[in-house]
C-alpha positions as CSV (number, residue, x, y, z in Angstrom):
1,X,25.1,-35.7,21.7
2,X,28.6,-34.4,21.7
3,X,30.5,-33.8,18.6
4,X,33.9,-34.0,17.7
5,X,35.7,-30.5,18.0
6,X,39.1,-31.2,16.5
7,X,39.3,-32.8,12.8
8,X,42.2,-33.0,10.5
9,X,41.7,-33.9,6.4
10,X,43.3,-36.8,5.5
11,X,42.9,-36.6,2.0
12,X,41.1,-38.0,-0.9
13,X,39.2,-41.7,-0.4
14,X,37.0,-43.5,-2.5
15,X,33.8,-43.8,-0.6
16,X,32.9,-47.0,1.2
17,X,29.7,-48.9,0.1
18,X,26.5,-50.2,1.5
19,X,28.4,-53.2,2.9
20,X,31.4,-52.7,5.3
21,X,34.7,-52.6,4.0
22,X,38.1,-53.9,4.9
23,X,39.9,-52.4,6.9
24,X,41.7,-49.6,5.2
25,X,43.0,-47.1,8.0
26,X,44.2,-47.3,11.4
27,X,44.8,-44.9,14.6
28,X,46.7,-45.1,17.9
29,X,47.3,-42.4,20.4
30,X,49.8,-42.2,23.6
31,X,51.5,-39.6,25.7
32,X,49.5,-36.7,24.0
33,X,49.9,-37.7,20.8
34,X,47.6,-39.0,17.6
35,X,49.3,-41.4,14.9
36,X,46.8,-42.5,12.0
37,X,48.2,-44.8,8.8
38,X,46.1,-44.1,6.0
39,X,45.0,-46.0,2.5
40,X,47.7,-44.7,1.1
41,X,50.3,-45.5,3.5
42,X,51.0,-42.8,4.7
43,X,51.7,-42.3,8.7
44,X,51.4,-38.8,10.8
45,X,51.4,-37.9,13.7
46,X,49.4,-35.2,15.8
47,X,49.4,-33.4,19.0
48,X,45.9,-34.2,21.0
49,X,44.0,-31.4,19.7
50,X,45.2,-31.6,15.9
51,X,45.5,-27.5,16.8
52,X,48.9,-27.2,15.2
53,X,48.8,-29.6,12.0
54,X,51.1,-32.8,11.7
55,X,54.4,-32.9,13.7
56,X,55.9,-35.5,11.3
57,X,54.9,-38.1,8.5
58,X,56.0,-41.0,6.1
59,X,54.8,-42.0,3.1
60,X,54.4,-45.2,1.4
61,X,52.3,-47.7,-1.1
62,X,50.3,-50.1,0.8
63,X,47.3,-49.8,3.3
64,X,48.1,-49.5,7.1
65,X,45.4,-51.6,9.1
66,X,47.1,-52.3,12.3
67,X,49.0,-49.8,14.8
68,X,49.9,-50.0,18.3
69,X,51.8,-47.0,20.6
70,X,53.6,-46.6,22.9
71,X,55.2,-43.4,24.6
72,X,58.6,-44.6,23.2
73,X,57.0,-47.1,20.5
74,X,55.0,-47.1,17.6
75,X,54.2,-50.1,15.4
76,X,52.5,-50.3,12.2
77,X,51.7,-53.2,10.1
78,X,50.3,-53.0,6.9
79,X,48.1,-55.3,4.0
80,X,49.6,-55.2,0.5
81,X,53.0,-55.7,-0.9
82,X,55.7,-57.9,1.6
83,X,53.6,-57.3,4.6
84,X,55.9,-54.8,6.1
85,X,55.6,-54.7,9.9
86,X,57.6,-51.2,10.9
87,X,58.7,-49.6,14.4
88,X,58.9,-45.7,14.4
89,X,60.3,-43.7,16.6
90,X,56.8,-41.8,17.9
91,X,58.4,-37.9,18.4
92,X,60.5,-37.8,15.0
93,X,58.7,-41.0,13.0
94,X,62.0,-41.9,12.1
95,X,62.2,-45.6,11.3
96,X,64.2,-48.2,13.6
97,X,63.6,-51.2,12.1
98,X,60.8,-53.0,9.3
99,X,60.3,-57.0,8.5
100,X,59.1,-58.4,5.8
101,X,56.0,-61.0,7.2
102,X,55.9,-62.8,4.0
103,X,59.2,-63.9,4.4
104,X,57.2,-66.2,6.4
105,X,54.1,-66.4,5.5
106,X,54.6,-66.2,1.8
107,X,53.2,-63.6,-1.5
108,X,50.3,-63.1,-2.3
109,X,48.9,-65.8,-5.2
110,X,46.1,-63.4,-6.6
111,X,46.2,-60.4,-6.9
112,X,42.9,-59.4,-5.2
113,X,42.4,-57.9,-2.0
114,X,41.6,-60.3,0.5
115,X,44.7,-62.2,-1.6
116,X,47.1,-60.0,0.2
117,X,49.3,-60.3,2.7
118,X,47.8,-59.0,6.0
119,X,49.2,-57.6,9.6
120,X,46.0,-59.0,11.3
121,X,46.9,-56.9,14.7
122,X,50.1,-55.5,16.4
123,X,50.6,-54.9,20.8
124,X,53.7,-53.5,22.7
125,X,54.7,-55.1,25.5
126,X,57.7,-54.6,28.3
127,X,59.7,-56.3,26.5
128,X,58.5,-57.6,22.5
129,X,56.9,-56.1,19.6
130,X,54.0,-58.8,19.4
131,X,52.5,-59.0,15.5
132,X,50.2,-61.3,14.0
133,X,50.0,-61.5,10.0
134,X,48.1,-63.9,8.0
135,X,47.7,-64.9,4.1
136,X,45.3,-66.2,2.3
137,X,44.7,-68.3,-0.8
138,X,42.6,-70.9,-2.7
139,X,43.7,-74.2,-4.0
140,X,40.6,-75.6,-6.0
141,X,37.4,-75.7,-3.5
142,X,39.7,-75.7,-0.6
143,X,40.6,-72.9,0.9
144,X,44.3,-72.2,3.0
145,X,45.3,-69.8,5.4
146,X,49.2,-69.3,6.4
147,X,49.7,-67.1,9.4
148,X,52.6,-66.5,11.7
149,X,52.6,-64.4,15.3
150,X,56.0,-63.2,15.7
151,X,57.6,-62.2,19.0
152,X,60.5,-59.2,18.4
153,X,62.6,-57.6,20.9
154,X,62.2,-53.4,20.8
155,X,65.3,-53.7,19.0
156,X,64.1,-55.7,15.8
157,X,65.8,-58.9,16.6
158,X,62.7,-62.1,16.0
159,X,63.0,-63.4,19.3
160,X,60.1,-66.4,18.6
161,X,57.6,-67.6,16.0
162,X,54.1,-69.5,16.3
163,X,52.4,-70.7,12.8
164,X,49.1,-72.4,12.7
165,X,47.3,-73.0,9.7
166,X,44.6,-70.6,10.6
167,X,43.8,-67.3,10.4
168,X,43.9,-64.8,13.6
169,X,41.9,-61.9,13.5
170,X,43.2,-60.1,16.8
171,X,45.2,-60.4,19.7
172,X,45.6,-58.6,23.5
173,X,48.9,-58.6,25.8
174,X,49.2,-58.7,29.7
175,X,51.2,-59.7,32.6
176,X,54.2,-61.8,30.0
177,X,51.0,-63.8,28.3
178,X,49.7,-63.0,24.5
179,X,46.5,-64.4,23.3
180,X,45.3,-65.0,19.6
181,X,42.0,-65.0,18.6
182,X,41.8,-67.2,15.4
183,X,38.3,-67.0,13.4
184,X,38.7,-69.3,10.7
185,X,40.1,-72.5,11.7
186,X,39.8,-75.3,8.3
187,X,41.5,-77.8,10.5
188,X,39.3,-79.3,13.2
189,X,42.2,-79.9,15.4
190,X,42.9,-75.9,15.4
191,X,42.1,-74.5,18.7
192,X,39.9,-70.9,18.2
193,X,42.1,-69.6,21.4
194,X,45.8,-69.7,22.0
195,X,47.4,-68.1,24.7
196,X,51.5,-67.8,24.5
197,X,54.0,-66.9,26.5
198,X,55.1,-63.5,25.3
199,X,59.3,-64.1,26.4
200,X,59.4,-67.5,24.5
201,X,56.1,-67.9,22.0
202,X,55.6,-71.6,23.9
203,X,51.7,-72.1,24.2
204,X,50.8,-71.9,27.9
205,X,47.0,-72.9,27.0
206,X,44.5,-73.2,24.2
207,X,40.5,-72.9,24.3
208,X,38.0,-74.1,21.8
209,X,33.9,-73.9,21.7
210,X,32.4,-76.9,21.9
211,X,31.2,-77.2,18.0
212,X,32.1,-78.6,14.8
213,X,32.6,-75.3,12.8
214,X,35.3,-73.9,10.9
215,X,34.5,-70.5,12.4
216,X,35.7,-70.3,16.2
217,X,36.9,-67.0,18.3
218,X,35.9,-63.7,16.9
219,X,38.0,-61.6,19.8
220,X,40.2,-62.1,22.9
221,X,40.9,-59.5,25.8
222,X,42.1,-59.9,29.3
223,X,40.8,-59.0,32.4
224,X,43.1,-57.9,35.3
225,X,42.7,-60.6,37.6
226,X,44.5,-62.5,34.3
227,X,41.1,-64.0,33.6
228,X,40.3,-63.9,29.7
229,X,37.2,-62.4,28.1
230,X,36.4,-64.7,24.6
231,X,33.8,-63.6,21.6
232,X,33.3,-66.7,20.3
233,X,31.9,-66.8,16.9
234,X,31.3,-70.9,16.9
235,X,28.3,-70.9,18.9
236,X,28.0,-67.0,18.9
237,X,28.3,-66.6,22.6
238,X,30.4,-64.5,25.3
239,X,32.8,-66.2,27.1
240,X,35.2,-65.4,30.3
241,X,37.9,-68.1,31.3
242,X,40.2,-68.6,34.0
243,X,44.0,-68.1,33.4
244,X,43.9,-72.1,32.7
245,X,41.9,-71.9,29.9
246,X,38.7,-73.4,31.9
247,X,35.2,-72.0,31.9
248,X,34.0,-69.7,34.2
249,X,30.6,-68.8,32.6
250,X,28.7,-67.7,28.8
251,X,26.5,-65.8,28.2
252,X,24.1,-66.3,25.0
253,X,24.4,-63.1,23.1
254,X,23.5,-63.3,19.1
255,X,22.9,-67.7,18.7
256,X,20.6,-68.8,15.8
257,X,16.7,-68.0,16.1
258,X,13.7,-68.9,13.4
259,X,12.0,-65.6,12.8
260,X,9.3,-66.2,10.1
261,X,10.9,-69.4,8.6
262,X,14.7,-68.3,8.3
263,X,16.9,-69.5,10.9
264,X,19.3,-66.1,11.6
265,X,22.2,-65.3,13.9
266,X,24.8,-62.7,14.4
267,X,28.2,-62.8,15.1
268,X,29.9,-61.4,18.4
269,X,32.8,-59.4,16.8
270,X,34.6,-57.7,19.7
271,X,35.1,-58.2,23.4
272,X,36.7,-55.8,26.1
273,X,36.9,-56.1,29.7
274,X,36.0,-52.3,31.6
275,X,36.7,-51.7,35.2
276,X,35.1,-55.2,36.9
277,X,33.0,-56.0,33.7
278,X,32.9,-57.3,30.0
279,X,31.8,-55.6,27.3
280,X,30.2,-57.9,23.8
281,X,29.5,-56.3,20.3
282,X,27.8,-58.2,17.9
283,X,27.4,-57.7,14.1
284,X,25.1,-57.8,10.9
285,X,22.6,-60.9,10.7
286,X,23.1,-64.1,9.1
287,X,21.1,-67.2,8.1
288,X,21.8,-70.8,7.5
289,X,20.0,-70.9,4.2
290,X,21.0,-67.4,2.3
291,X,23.2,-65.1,2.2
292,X,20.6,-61.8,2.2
293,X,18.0,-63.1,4.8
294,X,14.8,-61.2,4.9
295,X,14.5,-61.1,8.3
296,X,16.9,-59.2,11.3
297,X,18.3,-60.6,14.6
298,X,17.3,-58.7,17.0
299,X,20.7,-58.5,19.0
300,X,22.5,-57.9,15.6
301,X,24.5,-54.6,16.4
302,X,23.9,-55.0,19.6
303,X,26.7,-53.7,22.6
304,X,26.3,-56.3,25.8
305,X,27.6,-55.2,29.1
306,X,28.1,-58.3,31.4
307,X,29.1,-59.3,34.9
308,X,29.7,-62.4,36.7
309,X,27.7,-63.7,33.6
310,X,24.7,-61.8,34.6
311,X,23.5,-59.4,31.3
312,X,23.7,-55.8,33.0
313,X,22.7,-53.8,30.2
314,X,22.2,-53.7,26.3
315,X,21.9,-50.9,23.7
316,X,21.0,-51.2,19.9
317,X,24.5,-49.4,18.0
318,X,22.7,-49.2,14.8
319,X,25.2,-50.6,12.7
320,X,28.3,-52.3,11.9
321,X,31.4,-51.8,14.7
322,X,34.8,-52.4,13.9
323,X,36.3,-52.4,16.8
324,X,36.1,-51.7,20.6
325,X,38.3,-49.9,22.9
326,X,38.0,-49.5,26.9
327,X,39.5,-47.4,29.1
328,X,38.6,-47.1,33.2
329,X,34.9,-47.5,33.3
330,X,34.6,-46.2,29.8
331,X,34.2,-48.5,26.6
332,X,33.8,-46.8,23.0
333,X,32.2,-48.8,20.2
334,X,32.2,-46.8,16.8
335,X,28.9,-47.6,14.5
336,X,29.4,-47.6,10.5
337,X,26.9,-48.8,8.3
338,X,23.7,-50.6,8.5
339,X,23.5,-52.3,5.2
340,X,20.1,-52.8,5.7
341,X,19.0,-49.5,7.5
342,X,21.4,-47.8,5.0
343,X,20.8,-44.4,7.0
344,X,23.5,-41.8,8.0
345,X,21.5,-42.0,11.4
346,X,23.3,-45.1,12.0
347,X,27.1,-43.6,12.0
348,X,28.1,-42.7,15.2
349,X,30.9,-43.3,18.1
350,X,29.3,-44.5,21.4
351,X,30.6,-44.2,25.0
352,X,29.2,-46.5,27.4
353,X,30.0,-47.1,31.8
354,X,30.8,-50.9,32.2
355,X,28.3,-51.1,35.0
356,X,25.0,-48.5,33.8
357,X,25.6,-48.9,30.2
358,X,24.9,-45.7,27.6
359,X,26.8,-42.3,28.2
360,X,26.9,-40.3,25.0
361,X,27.0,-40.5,21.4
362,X,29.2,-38.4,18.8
363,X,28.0,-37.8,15.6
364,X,29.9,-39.0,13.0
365,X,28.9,-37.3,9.1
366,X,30.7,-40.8,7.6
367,X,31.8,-43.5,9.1
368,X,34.0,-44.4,12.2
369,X,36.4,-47.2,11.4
370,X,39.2,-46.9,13.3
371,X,39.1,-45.9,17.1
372,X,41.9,-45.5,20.1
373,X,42.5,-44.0,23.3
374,X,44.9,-42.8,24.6
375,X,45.4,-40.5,27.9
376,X,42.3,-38.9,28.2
377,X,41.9,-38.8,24.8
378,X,39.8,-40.2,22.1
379,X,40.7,-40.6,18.3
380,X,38.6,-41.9,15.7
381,X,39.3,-42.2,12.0
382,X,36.2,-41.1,9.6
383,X,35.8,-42.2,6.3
384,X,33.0,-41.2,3.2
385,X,30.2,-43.7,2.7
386,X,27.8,-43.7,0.0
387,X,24.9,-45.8,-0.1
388,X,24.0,-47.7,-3.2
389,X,20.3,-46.4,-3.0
390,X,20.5,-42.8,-2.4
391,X,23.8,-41.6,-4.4
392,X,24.8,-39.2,-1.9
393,X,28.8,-39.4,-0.5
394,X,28.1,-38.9,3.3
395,X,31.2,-37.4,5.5
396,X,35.0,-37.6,4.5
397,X,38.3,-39.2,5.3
398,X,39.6,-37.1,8.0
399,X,41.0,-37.4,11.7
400,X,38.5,-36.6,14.6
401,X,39.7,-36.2,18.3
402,X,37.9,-35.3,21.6
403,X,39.2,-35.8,25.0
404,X,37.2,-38.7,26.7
405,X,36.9,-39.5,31.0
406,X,37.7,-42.8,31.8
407,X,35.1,-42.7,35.0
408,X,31.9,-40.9,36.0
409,X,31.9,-37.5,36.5
């Protein structure tokens, strides 16, 4: 076990519940420096070791859920209000330029949280500010998403737009290509994958599981070799594609099972691609038939290392991941709550080697919900948690850093 040395208070935050929350923080980290965006939109930044206190912040009124950094870039997108994406400057936080995404995308029709206006995920390439925001609404028993990605130039000039009636829940950037994962997909001729072009925004190639389902791609990351790694929450399976959008193998990871009558499955959630391997996390169990089955997948919370389609290696999280980040060798999966388990055991931030699997865990006292690495270094936002059963408020919202290898020692 190896804990977190340097932590920074972030304030006061209402505890999270049994259940995980949206996301309400966010971190990045480059060139020796820590940004985190806070639920009160606020955004600081740190030196690596946190020794010295903020070097700068903003303040402001909605949530920030997305950042991305850059050593000459940050970008922050937030939910709430206009859907303000913004670009800093990193050393003085001094804003260059902000646009409004419901400009595009439209206000928010209900004034409820998963209502508002929401920067989905933001990336920093060469050449564009990549950001994809998304809104969501209700119109009787149907339900509508509205989401743009926007291509800007580092200047703040739009250089493109895609819309799809869809809503993308992450994206990843390499080598002039951007790929959008979209999860909920109403309209059956919606594709779960779309890969752009990052100059122009034209669509290069699209990918789709072979199901009839409204839920499609739960992540997207590339590989080196300009293959791309797919979580696909359709059939919940791994995939890895070539550069063409064609099949190169899956891998089952959480698809349905009947354990004692219930017919239960978990979602793959997050995908990363480590040195010459893939990396899966799946989350919380499911069922066709209710919405609290009795009964537990047993690759729910479940981190999949994979090669050549070949399982290498699993290992139980023990609970709920809400992201994944991979640097060399090294992947890092943070673990919140297990609704079920409801147990502080559960919170933790795991490193794991692409090829062997399990490193070391840090103890986390609340939970990790935001993770980045930058350098050789490793920053995780913790927030309080208090389980409905045992009234007890367990950890707080603060900053936690520690520097990480990126290959075995």
């Amino acid at each position: 076990m190896t804990d977190f040395l340097n932590r920074h208070d972030l304030g006061d935050l209402e505890p999270a519940a049994s259940r995980h929350n949206w996301a309400r923080s966010a971190v990045a980290a480059a060139d020796e420096q820590v940004f985190v965006g806070t639920a009160d939109g606020r955004i600081a930044a740190f030196g690596s070791d946190l020794e010295d206190g903020e070097r700068w912040s903003t303040s402001g009124e909605n949530r920030i859920v997305s950042m991305a950094a850059t050593d000459d870039c940050l970008v922050v997108g937030e939910r709430g209000g206009d859907g303000i994406l913004r670009v800093l400057d990193p050393e003085t936080g001094e804003q260059r330029w902000e646009y409004a995404t419901t400009d595009d995308i439209g206000t928010a029709t209900k004034d409820s949280l998963f209502f508002l206006p929401y920067i989905v995920d933001v990336a920093v390439t060469e050449t564009r500010v990549v950001a994809a925001a998304r809104r969501y609404e209700r119109d009787g028993k149907e339900r509508l998403w509205t989401s743009v990605v926007f291509g800007f130039d580092h200047d703040g000039e739009l250089q493109w737009r895609y819309r799809v009636s869809a809503s993308p829940i992450a994206l990843d950037t390499e080598g002039g290509r951007v790929a959008v994962a979209y999860n909920r997909c109403p309209k059956s001729e919606q594709d779960g994958l779309v890969v752009l072009d990052s100059e122009t925004g034209d669509p290069i190639t699209t990918w789709d599981p072979e199901v009839d389902a409204e839920r499609r791609v739960g992540d997207v990351a590339f590989a080196a070799d300009g293959d791309i790694a797919v979580s696909c929450h359709g059939d919940k399976r791994g995939y890895l594609l070539d550069s063409d959008g064609r099949e190169r193998w899956r891998v089952d990871l959480a698809t349905k099972q009947t354990i004692d009558g219930e017919t239960v499955y978990a979602y793959p959630n997050h995908v990363c691609v480590a040195d010459d391997g893939v990396v899966f996390v799946t989350g919380n169990t499911f069922a066709e038939s209710t919405r609290d089955p009795d009964g537990r997948h047993p690759q729910e919370h479940t981190v999949f290392g994979v090669k050549d389609g070949e399982q290498r290696w699993a290992y139980d999280s023990g609970g709920f991941a809400r992201g994944v980040e991979s640097i060399g060798e090294r992947v890092v999966v943070p673990s919140a709550q297990n609704f079920r388990r409801r147990s502080a055991e559960t919170h933790g931030v795991h490193v794991f080697d692409a090829e062997s699997g399990h490193v070391e865990t840090s103890s986390v006292s609340g939970i990790p919900t935001a993770v980045a690495i930058g350098g050789d270094v490793l920053a995780v936002v913790e927030e309080p948690v208090e389980y409905h059963d045992e009234g007890v408020t367990h950890g707080a919202y603060r900053l936690n850093t520690r520097a990480i290898s990126k290959s075995k020692k």
